[in-house]
C-alpha positions in Angstrom: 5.6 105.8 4.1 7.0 104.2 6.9 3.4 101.7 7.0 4.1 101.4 3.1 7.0 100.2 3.6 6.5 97.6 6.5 3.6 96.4 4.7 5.9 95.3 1.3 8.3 94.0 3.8 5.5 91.2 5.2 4.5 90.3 1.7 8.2 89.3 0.9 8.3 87.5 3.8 5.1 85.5 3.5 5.9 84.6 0.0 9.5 83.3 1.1 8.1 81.1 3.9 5.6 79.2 1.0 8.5 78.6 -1.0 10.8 77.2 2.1 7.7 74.6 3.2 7.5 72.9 -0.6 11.2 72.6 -0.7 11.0 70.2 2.9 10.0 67.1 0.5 12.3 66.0 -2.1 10.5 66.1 -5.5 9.1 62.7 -6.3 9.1 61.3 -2.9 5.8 58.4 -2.3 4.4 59.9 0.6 2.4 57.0 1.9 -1.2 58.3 2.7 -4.3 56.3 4.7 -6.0 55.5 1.5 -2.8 53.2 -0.3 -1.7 52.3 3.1 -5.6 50.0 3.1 -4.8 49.3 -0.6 -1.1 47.5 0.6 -2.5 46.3 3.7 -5.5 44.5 1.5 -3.0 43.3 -1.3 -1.3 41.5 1.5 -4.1 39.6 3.4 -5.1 38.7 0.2 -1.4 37.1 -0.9 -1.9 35.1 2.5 -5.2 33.7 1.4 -4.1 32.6 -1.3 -1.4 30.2 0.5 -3.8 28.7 2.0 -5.2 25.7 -0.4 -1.5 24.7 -0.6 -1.8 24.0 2.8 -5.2 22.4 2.5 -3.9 20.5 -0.2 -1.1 19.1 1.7 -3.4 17.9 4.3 -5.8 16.4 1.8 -2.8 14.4 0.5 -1.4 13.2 3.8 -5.0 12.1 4.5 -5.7 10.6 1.5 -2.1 8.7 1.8 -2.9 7.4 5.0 -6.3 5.9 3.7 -3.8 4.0 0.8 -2.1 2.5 3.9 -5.2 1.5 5.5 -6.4 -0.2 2.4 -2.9 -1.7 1.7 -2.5 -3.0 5.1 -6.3 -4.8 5.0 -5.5 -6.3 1.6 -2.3 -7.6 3.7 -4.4 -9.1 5.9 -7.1 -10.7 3.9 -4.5 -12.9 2.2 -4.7 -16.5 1.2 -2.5 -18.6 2.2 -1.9 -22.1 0.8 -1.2 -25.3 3.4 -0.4 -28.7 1.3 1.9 -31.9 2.5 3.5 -33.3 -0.7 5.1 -36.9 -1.0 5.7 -36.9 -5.3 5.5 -33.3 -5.9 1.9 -33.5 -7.7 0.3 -31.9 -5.1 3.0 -28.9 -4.7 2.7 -28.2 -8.6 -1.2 -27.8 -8.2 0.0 -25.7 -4.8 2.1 -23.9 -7.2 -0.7 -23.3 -9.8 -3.3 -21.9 -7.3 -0.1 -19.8 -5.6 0.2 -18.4 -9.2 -3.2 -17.9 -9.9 -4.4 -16.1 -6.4 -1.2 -14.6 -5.2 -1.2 -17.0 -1.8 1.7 -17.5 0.5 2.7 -20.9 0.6 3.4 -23.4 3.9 5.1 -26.7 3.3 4.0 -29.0 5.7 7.5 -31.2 6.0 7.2 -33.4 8.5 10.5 -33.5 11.0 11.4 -37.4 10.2 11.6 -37.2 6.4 9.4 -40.3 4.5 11.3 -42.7 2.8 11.4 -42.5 -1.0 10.4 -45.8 -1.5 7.2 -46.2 -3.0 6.4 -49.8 -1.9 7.9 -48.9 1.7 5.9 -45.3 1.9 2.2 -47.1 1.5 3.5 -49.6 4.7 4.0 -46.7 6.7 1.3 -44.6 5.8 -1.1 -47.8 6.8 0.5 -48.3 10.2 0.3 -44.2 10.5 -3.5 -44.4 10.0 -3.9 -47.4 12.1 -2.3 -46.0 15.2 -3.5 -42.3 14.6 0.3 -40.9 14.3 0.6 -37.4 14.3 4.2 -36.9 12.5 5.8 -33.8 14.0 5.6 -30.6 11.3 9.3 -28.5 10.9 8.6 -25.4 11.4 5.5 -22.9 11.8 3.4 -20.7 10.2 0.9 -17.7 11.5 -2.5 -17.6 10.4 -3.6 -14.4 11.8 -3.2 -12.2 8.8 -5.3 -15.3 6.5 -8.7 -15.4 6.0 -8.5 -18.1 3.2 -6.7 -21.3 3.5 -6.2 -23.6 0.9 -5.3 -27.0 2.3 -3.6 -29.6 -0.3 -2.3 -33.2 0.6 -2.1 -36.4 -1.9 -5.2 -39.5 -1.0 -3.4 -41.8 1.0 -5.3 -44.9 1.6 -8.6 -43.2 1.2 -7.7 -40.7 3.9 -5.2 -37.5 4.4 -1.8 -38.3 5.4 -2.0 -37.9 8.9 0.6 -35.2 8.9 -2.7 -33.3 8.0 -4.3 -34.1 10.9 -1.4 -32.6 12.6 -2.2 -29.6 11.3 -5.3 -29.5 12.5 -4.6 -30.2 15.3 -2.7 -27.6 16.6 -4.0 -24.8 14.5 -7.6 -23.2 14.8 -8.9 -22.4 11.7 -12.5 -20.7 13.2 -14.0 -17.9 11.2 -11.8 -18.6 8.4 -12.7 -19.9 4.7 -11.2 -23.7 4.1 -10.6 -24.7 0.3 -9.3 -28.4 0.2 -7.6 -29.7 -3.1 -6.5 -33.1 -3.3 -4.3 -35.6 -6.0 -5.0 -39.1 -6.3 -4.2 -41.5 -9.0 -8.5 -41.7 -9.4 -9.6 -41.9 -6.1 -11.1 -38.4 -5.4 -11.6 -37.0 -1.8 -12.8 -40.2 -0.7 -14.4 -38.9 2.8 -11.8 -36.2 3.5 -14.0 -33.1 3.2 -16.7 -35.1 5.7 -13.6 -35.0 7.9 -12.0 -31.5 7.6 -15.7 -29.9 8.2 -15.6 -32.4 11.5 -12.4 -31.1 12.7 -12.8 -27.7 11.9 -16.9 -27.4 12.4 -16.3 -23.3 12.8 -15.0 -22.9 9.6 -16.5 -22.4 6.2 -15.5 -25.2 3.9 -15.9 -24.4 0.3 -16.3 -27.0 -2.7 -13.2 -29.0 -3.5 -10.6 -29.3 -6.1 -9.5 -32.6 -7.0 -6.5 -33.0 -9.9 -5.9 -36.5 -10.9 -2.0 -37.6 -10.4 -1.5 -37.5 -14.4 -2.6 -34.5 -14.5 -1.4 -32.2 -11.7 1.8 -30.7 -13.9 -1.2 -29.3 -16.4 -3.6 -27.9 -14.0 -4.1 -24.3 -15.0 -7.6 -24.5 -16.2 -9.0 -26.8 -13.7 -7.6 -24.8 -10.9 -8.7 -21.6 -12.9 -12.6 -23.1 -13.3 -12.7 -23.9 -9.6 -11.6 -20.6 -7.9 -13.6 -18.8 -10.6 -16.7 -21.2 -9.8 -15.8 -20.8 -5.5 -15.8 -16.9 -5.7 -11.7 -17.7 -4.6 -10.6 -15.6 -7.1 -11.1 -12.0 -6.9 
């Protein structure tokens, strides 16, 4: 009886310890296990991945910003750039016209001791200039370096530059770049200017000329037009 009895006593004791273990975890509780902890830890590399083109992409675009620059800055320094000496103002408007049509900076050459405004008095000077070889003094300076194209302008004075030109020339090296010469005259063309300019400057390319008759330089859109079309000048 006694064995009977001790035997009953296990079973109710067994039974009560199974019921004490499930009760340890609160019902419902995510238990994590090794299978969704892979599952979470593969969600999450691939969350990282896909960050990564945003970053590509921003490198991409700071690359491809800095290759704008580049190509801003060597459009900067391919510029034209326009040199004329004026006396009547023809030869600035067709400086003007060309400035319009190609974008060029522009360089006045002014010289330091102003010409006189007389007409009659202005051909007198510009004689005794070319007969003693005067270089008249320009105001103020210019840098080529960034120009690979230079347009020179000037009126015919006494079938020749004005000597203020020559000046230029003079103290500026214009090697390795392109030279386009325009000239005004009242009919007398370039007379032997270009001879000259590819004399002085024997390093540089000299390109066809451009000469606008005096009645005409206010009106010089097509002419101007036709010859940087017919030079490759105009891009």
């Amino acid at each position: 009886m006694k064995k009977i009895f001790n035997f009953i006593f296990a079973a109710i004791a067994a039974v009560s310890m199974t019921a004490c273990a499930n009760n340890e975890a609160p019902s419902g509780a995510n238990i994590p296990t090794s299978e969704n902890f892979a599952v979470s830890l593969s969600e999450s590399t691939k969350s990282t991945e896909e960050t990564v083109p945003e970053t590509e992409s921003a490198v991409i675009s700071e690359e491809t910003a800095a290759e704008t620059t580049e190509d801003t800055q060597e459009d900067e320094s391919n510029a034209a750039l326009i040199v004329y000496f004026s006396w009547s103002g023809n030869t600035e408007a067709v400086a003007n016209e060309i400035a319009a049509q190609t974008g060029a900076d522009i360089f006045e050459l002014i010289p330091e001791t102003p010409y006189t405004d007389d007409y009659d008095e202005l051909l007198d000077i510009a004689q005794n200039e070319q007969s003693s070889g005067a270089r008249p003094l320009i105001s103020g300076s210019v840098d080529l370096s960034d120009h690979d194209t230079i347009f020179i302008g000037y009126p015919n004075w006494w079938a020749d530059m004005p000597m203020i030109v020559y000046t230029f020339f003079d103290e500026y090296d214009l090697s390795g770049k392109t030279i386009a010469p325009f000239c005004t005259s009242g009919g007398s063309g370039f007379s032997g200017t270009l001879r000259t300019i590819a004399e002085l400057e024997p390093d540089a390319e000299i390109t066809e000329g451009l000469h606008i008759s005096s009645s005409s330089a206010g009106n010089s859109s097509d002419d101007v037009s036709k010859w940087l079309s017919e030079t490759g000048l105009l891009n």
